[in-house]
C-alpha positions as CSV (number, residue, x, y, z in Angstrom):
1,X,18.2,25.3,-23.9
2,X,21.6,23.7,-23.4
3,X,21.9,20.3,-21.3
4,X,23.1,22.0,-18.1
5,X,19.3,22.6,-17.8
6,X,18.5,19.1,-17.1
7,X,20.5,19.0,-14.0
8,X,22.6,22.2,-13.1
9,X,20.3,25.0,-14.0
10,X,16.9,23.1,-13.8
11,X,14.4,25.3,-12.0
12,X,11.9,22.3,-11.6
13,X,14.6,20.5,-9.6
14,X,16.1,23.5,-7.8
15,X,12.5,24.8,-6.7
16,X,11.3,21.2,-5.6
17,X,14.9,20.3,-3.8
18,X,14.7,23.4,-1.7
19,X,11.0,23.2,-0.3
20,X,11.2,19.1,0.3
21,X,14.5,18.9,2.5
22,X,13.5,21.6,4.5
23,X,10.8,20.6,5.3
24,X,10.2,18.7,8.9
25,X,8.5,15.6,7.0
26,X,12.4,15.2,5.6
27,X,14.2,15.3,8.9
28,X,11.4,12.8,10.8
29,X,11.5,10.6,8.1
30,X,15.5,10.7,7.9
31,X,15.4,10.3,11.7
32,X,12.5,7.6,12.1
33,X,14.3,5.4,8.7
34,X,17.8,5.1,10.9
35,X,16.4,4.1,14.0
36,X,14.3,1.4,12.5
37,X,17.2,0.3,10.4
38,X,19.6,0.8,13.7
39,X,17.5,-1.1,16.3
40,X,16.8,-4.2,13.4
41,X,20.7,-4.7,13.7
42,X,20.9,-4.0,17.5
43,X,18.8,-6.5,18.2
44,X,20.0,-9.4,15.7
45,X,23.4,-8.6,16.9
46,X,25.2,-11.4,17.8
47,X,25.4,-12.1,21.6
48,X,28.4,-14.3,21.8
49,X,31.8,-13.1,21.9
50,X,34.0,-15.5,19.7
51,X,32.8,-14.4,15.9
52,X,33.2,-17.5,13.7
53,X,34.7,-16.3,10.3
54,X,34.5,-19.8,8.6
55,X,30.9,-20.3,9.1
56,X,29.3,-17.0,9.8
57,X,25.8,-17.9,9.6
58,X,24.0,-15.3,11.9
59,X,26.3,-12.6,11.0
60,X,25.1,-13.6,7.2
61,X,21.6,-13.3,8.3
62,X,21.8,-10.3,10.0
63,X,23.4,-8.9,6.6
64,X,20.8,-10.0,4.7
65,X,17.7,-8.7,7.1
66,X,19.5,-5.5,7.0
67,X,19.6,-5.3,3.1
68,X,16.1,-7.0,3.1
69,X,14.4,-4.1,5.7
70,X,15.8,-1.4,3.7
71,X,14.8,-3.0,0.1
72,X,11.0,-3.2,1.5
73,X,11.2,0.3,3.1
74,X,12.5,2.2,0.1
75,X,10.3,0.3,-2.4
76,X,6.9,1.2,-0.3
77,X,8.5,5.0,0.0
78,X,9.1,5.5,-3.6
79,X,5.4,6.3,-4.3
80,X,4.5,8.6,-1.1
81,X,7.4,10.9,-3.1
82,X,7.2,11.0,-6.3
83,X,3.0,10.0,-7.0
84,X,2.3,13.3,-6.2
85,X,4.9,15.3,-8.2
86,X,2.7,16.1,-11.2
87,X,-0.8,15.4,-9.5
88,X,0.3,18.3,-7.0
89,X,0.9,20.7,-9.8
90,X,-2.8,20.0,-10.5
91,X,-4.4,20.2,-7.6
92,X,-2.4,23.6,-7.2
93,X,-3.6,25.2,-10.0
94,X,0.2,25.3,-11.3
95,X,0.2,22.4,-14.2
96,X,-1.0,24.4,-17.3
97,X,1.9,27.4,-16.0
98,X,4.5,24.5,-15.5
99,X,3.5,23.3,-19.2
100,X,4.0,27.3,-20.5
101,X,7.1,27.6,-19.3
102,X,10.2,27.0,-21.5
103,X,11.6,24.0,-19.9
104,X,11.3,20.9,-22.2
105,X,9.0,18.4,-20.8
106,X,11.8,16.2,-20.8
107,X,13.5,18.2,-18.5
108,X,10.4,18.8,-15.9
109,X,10.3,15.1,-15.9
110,X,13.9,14.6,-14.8
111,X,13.9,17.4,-12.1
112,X,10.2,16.2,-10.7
113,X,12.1,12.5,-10.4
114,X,15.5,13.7,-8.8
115,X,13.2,16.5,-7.2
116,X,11.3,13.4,-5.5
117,X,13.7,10.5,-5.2
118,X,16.4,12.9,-3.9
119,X,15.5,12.8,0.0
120,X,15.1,8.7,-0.5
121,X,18.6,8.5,-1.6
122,X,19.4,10.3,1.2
123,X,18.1,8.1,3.2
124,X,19.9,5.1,1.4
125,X,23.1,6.4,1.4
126,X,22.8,7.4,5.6
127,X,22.4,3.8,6.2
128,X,26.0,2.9,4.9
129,X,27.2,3.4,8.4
130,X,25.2,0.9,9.7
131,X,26.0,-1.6,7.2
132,X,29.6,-1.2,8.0
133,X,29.6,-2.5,10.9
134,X,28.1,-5.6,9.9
135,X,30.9,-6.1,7.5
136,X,33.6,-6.8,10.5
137,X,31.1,-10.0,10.9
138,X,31.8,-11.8,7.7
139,X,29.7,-13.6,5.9
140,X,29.3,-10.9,3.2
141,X,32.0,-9.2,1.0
142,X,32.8,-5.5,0.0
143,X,31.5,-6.6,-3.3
144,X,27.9,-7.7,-2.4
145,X,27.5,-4.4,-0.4
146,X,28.2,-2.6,-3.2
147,X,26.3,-4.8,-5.6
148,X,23.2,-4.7,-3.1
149,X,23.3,-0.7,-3.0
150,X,23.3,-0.9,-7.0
151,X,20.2,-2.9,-6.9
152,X,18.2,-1.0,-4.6
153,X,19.2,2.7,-6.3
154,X,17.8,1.2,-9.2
155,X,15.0,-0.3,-8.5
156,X,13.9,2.9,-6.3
157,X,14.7,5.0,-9.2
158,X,12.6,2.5,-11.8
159,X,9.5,2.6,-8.7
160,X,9.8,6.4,-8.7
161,X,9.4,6.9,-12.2
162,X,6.6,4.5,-12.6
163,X,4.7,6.7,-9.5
164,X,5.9,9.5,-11.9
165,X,4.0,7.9,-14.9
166,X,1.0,7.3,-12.8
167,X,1.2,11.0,-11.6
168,X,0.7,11.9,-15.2
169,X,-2.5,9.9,-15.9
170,X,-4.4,11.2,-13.4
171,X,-5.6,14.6,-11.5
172,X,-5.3,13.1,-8.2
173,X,-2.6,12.2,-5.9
174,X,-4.6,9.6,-3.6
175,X,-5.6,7.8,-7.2
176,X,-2.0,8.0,-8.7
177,X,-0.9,6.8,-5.1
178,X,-3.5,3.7,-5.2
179,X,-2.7,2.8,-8.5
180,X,1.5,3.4,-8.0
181,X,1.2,1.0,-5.4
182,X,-1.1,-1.7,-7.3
183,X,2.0,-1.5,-9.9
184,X,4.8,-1.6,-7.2
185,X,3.8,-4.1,-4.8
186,X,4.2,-7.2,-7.3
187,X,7.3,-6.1,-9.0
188,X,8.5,-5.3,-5.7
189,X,7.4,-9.0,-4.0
190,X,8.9,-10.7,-7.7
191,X,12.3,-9.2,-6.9
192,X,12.6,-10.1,-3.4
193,X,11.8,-13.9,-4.3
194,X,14.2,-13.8,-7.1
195,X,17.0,-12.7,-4.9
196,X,16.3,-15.1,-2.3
197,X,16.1,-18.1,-4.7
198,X,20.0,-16.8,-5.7
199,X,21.0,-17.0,-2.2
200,X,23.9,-18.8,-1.0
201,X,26.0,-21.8,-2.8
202,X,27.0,-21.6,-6.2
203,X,24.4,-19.1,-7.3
204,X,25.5,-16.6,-5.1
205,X,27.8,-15.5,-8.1
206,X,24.9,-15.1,-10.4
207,X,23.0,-12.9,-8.1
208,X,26.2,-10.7,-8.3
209,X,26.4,-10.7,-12.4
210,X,22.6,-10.5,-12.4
211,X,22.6,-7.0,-9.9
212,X,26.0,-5.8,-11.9
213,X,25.2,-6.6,-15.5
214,X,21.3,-7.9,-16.2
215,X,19.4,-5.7,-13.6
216,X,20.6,-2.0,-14.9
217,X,19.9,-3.2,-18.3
218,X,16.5,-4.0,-17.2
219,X,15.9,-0.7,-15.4
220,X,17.5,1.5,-18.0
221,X,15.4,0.3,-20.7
222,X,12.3,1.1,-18.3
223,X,13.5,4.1,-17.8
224,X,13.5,5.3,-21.1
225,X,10.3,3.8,-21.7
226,X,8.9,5.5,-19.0
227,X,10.7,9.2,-19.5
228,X,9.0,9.1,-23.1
229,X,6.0,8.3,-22.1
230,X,5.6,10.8,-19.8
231,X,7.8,13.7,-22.0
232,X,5.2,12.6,-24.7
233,X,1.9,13.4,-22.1
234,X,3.2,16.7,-21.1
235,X,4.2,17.9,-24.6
236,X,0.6,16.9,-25.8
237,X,-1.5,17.0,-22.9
238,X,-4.5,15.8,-23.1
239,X,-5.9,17.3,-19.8
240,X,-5.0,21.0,-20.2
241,X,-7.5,22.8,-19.5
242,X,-9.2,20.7,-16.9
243,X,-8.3,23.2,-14.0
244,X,-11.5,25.1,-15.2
245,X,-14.0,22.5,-14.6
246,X,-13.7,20.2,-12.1
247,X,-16.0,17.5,-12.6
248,X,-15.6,14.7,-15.8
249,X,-18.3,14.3,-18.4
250,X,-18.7,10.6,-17.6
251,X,-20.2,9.7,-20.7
252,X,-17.6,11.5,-22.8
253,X,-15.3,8.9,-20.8
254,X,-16.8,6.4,-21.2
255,X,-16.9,6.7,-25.1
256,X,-13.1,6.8,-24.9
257,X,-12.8,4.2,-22.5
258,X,-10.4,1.2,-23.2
259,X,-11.1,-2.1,-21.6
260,X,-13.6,-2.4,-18.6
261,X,-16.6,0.3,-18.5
262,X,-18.1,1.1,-15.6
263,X,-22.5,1.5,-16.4
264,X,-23.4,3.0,-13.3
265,X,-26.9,2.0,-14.0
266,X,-26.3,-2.2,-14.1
267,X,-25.3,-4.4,-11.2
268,X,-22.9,-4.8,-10.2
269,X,-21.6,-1.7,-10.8
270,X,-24.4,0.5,-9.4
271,X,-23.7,-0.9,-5.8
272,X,-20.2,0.9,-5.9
273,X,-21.4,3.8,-8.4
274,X,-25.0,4.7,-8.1
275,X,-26.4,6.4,-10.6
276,X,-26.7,10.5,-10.6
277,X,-30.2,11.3,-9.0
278,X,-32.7,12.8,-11.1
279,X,-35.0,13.1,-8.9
280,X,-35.9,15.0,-5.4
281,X,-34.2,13.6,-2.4
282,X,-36.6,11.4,-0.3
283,X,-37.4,12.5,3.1
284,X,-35.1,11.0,5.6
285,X,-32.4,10.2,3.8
286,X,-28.8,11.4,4.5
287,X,-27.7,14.0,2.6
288,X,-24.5,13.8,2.7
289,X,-24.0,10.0,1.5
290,X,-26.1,11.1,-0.9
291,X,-23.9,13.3,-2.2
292,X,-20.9,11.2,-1.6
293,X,-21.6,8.2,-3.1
294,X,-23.3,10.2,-6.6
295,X,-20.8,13.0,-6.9
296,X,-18.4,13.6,-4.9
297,X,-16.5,10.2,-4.6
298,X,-16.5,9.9,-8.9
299,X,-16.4,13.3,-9.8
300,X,-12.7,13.1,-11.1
301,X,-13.9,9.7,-13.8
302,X,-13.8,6.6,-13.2
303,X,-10.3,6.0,-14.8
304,X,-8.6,4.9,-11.4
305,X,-11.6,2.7,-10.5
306,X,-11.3,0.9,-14.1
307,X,-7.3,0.5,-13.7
308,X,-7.7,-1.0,-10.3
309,X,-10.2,-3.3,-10.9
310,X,-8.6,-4.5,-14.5
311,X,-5.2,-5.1,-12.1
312,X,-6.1,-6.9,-9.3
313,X,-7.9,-8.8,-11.6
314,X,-5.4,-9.5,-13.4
315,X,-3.3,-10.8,-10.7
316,X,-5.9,-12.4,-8.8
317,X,-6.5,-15.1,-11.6
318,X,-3.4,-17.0,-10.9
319,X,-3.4,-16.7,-7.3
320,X,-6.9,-18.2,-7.1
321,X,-6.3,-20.8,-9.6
322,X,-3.4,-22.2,-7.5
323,X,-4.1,-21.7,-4.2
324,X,-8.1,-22.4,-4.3
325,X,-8.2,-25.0,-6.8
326,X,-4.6,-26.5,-7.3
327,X,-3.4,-26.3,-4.2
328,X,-6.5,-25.8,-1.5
329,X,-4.3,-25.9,1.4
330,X,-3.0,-22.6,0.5
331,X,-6.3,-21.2,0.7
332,X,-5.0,-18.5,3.7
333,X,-2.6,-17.3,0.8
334,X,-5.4,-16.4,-1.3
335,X,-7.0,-14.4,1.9
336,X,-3.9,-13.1,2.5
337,X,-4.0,-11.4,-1.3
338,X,-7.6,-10.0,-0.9
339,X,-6.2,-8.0,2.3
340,X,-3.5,-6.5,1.1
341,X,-5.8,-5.0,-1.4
342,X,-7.9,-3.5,1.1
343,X,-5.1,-2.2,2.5
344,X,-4.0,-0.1,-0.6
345,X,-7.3,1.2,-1.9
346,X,-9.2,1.0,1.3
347,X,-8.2,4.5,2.4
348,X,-8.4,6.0,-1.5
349,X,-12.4,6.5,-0.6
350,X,-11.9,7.5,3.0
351,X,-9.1,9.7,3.7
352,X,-10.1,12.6,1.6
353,X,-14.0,12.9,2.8
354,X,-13.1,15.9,6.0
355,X,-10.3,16.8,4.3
356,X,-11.5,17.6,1.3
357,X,-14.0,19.5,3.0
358,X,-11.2,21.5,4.6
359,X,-9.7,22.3,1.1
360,X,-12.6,23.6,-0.7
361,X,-13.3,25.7,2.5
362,X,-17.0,24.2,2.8
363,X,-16.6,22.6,6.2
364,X,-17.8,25.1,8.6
365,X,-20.4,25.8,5.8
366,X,-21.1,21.7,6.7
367,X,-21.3,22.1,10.1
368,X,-23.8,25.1,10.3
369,X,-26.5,23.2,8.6
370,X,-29.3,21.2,10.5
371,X,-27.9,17.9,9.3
372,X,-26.5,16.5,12.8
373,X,-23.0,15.5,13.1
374,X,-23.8,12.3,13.7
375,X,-25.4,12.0,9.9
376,X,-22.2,13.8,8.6
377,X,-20.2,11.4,10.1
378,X,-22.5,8.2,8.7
379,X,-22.8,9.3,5.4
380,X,-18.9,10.0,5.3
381,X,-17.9,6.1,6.6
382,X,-20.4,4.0,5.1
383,X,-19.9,6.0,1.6
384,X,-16.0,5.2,1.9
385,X,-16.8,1.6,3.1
386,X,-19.2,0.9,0.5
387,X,-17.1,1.3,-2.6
388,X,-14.0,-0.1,-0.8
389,X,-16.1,-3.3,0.6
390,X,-17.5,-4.0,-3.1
391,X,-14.7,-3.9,-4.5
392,X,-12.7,-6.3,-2.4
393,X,-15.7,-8.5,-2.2
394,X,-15.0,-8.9,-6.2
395,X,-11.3,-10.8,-5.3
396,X,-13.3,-12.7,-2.3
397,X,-15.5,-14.0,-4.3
398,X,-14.0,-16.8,-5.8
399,X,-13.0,-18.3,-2.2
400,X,-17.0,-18.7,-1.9
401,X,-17.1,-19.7,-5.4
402,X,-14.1,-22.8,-4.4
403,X,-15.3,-23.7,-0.9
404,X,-18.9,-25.0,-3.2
405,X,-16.7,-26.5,-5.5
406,X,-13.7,-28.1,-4.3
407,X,-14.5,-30.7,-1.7
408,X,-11.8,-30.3,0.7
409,X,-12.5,-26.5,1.3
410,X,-16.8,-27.4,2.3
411,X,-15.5,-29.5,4.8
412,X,-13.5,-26.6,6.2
413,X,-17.3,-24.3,5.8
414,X,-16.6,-22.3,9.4
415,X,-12.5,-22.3,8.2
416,X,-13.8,-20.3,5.4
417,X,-16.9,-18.4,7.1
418,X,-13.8,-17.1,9.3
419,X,-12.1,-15.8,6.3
420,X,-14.9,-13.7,4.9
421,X,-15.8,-12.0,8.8
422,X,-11.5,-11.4,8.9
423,X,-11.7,-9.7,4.9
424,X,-15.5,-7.9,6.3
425,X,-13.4,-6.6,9.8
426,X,-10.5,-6.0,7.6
427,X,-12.6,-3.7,5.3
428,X,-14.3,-1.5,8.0
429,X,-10.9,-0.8,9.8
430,X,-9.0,0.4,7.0
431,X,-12.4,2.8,6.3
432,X,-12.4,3.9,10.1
433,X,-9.1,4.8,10.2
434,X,-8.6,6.9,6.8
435,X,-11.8,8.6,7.6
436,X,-10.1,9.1,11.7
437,X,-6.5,10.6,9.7
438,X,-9.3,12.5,7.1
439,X,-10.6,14.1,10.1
440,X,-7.4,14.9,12.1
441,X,-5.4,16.3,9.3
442,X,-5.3,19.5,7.3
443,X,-4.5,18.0,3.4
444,X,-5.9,15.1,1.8
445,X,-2.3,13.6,0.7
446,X,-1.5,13.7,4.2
447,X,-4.1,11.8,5.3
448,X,-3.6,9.3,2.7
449,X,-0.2,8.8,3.6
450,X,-1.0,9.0,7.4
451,X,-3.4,5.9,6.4
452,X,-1.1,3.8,4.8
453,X,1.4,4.0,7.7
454,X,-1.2,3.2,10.5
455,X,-2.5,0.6,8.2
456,X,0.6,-0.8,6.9
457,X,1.9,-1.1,10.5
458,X,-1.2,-2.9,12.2
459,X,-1.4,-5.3,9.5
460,X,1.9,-5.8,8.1
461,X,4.5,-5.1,11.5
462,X,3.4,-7.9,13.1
463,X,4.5,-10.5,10.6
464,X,7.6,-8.8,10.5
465,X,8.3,-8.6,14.3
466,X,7.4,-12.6,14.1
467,X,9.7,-13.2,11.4
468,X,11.9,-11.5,13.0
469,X,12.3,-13.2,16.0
470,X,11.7,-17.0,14.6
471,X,14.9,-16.2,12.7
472,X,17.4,-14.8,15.4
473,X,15.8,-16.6,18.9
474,X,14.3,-19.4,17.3
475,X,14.4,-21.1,21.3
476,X,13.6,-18.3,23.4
477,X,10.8,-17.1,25.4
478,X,10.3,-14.0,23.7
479,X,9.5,-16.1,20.2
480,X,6.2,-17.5,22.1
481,X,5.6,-14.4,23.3
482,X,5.3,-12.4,19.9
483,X,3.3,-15.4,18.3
484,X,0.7,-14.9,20.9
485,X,0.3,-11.8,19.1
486,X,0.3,-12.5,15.7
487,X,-3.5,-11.6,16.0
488,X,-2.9,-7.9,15.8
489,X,-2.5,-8.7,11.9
490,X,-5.7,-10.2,9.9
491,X,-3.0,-12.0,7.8
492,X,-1.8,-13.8,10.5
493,X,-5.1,-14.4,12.1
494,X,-6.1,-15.8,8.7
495,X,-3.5,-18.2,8.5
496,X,-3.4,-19.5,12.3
497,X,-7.1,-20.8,11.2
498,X,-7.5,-25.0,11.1
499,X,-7.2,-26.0,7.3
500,X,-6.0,-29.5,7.3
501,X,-6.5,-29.8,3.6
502,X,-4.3,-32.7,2.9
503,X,-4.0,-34.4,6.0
504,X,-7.9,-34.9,6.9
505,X,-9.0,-38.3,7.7
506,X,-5.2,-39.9,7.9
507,X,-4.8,-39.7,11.7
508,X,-2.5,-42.9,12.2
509,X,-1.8,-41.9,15.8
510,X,-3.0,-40.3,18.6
511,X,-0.5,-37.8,19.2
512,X,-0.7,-36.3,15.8
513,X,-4.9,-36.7,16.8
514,X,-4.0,-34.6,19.4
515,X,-1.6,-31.9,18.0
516,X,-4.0,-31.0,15.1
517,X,-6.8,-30.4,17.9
518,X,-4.3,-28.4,19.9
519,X,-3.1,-26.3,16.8
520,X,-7.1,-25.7,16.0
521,X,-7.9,-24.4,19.1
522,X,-5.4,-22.3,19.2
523,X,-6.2,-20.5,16.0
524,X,-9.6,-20.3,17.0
525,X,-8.3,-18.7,20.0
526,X,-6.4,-16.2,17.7
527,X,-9.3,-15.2,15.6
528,X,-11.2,-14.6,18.5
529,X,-9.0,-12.2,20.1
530,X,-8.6,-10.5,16.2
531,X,-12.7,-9.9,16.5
532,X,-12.3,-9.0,19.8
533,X,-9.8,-6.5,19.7
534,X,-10.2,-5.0,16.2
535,X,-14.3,-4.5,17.0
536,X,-12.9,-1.8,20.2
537,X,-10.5,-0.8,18.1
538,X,-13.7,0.4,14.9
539,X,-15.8,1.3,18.1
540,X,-13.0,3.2,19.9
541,X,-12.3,5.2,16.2
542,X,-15.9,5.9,15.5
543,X,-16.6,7.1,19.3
544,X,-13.3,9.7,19.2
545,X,-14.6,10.8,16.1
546,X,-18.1,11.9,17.0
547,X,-16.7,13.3,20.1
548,X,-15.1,15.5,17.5
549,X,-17.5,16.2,14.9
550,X,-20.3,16.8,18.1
551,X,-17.7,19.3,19.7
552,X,-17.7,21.5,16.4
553,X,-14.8,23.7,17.0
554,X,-12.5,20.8,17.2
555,X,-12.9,19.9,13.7
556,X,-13.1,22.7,11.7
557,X,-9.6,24.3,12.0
């Protein structure tokens, strides 16, 4: 095989490139990327007419929320392309052909990542136009663009391949999505704080020689790590063969098992993973939770479970540790934390239960039995919602654990009873509305990916509409405005709760008396209106969807 196989004549690559950027996902996603980016600048634009070059301070801003939108959009991208490159091969029946083939892994590795992060750099490059006509603003030179660009091509292309190396791990593409994005997110938050604590001043030239010199470095030797790892699993795979039985001898896993085991026959672990029943189901239970929550949901292993359990873990311990115990007035931080991973594995255990249905061709099979709609609906949410609410109850935890312990959070006890109903709330939405996309759509990674971006934008949009607007009309009416509803997101209904940690007791006037009772009633006011309007929202969901289910027709399609 010569080199020109890597790149030129690579059939992996070819193949992949054709079917991706014609599809209509590339051109709405091209389309809906530009406008975001487009309207971002049109709104921050400057309104005066005089353009101060000496001190260009909003144009510098508006720069920099440019560079910052597109960094955050293309890291939380990266996976939805490339997670599924080698999982789809899988769940196509296509891996063990792919792996016959004379192509070196090396080089199905390299055409899967181009393959996948192709249309993203697409959408990376289209935006240059925009960014050039920020550049007649000052405030930012022909060298930062360029040095800005570099930065974000790499990281994307480092965030790819790591979905790429979580692709190859597992036989799934919701759990190599889940687990891609357990990965991403905190490298992804580490860089943005770095690059803001280089901002401005003297530093600004180190943020330069750090994206020029230190950063590809960095990514290149990641890059290599990560192409041999992955060259090394598909040149001795350990899973060929698994396309002829579809279900994981748990115990054989758990003999090889690194790290955490799950014993599905010891609490806790049995309230997430019941044990398989041996028995004859009793009369009146629902079959098809049943089934769900002892099969179905674990029937690929446990090895995503373990992973995302062992990391959030992992990067829960110093979180709690300074904002429960070291710092308690940072307590809505911590909540904050525990949301966010709701929000990514939330829909794993939701998204695929009508849609998997749909694949294996056994939903109209589903629907011609005597069990009622209403039971298949049931047993499909509260199977979802069980193993996603146990497992996030794991991180919340230690806030009941700290408001026993540390004195200043028990005298906030209804602060934190708040927190645990926003996390509860915060749970059974992101269940309702994977299992509302699992129900709508045709493919399971569609629904997952339908999920995230309903999710991501209920929970997430809001606090960047609000920073948005603090930072670019800071005086105007339309500031108060959005703040009145920061309750659409639990984050920001967490952290609009009363927790005067440090000031309690010190009330040397009555003004400040009075602005603390002011502030607390009005983020009472906000989590009341987050109850109010996320319980029609779960009651709206799970009414549309037993419209559907009742009305048979309308669901199997």
């Amino acid at each position: 095989m010569t080199n020109t196989m890597y790149l030129r004549e690579n059939p992996v690559l070819q193949r992949e490139m054709l079917i991706n950027l014609r599809m209509k996902r590339a051109f709405i996603t091209l389309a809906a990327f530009i406008l975001l980016l487009g309207a971002m600048v049109y709104a921050a634009w400057p309104a005066y007419e005089d353009v101060d070059m000496i001190n260009p301070v909003a144009s510098k801003r508006l720069v920099d929320l440019f560079f910052l939108g597109q960094y955050i959009l293309t890291s939380l991208m990266a996976p939805t392309f490339a997670a599924g490159a080698i999982t789809g091969e899988k769940e196509r029946k296509s891996y063990e052909m792919l792996l016959a083939s004379p192509l070196r892994p090396t080089a199905i590795v390299v055409g899967k990542l181009l393959s996948s992060l192709a249309h993203l750099g697409l959408l990376i490059f289209s935006s240059l136009p925009i960014v050039m006509l920020c550049l007649p603003l000052g405030g930012v030179n022909f060298y930062e663009v360029l040095a800005v660009y570099l930065s974000i091509i790499l990281v994307t292309t480092t965030f790819g391949l790591i979905s790429l190396w979580c692709s190859s791990f597992f036989s799934r593409t919701a759990s190599s999505l889940v687990v891609s994005y357990l990965i991403i997110l905190p490298l992804a938050l580490v860089g943005l704080l770095m690059w803001n604590a280089l901002e401005g001043g003297a530093v600004a030239g180190v943020r330069l020689l750090i994206a020029a010199v230190l950063l590809p470095v960095i990514c290149g030797l990641a890059w290599v790590g990560l192409i041999t790892t992955i060259s090394a699993r598909l040149l001795h795979p350990p899973d060929v063969g698994s396309e002829g039985k579809e279900v994981i001898d748990e115990e054989r896993e758990q003999d090889k098992a690194v790290g955490l085991v799950i014993r599905r026959d010891q609490f806790p672990d049995k309230l997430f993973a019941p044990p398989k029943r041996t028995g004859l189901l009793p009369d009146g239970a629902n079959p098809v939770y049943d089934k769900e929550m002892r099969s179905e949901i674990f029937s690929q292993g446990t090895l995503m479970l373990r992973v995302v359990i062992q990391v959030s873990m992992f990067l829960a311990i110093p979180i709690m540790a300074w904002c429960l115990y070291l710092r308690p007035e940072l307590a809505a931080w911590y909540v904050g934390y525990v949301i966010l991973f709701n929000l990514m594995v939330g829909p794993v255990f939701s998204a695929g239960s009508v849609t998997s249905e749909r694949e294996r061709e056994t939903l109209d099979l589903l629907l011609t039995t005597l069990i009622t709609p209403l039971q298949i609906l049931v047993g499909k949410l509260i199977s979802g919602l069980r193993v996603s609410s146990v497992l996030t109850m794991f991180l919340l935890w230690p806030l009941v654990l700290a408001c026993v312990m540390v004195g200043d959070l028990r005298s906030h006890f209804l602060t934190m009873l708040a927190y645990v109903a926003i996390v509860l709330m915060t749970c059974l939405t992101t269940a309702n509305i994977a299992l509302f996309t699992s129900v709508i759509s045709k493919k399971s990674s569609f629904a997952l990916i339908f999920s995230y971006v309903a999710i991501g934008t209920l929970f997430i949009a809001p606090l960047g509409v609000e920073r948005f607007v603090e930072t670019f009309f800071p005086e105007q009416e339309i500031t108060f405005q959005v703040k009145q509803q920061a309750y659409l997101s639990p984050i920001s209904a967490a952290f609009a709760l009363p927790l005067d940690v440090k000031g309690r007791g010190d009330d040397v006037g009555r003004g400040l008396s009075q602005e603390r009772e002011a502030s607390s009633r009005y983020g009472w006011r906000q989590f009341g209106l987050f109850s109010l309007v996320y319980s029609l929202l779960n009651l709206s969901l799970v009414g549309v969807m037993a419209w559907l289910f009742s009305t048979r027709w309308r669901v199997a399609y």
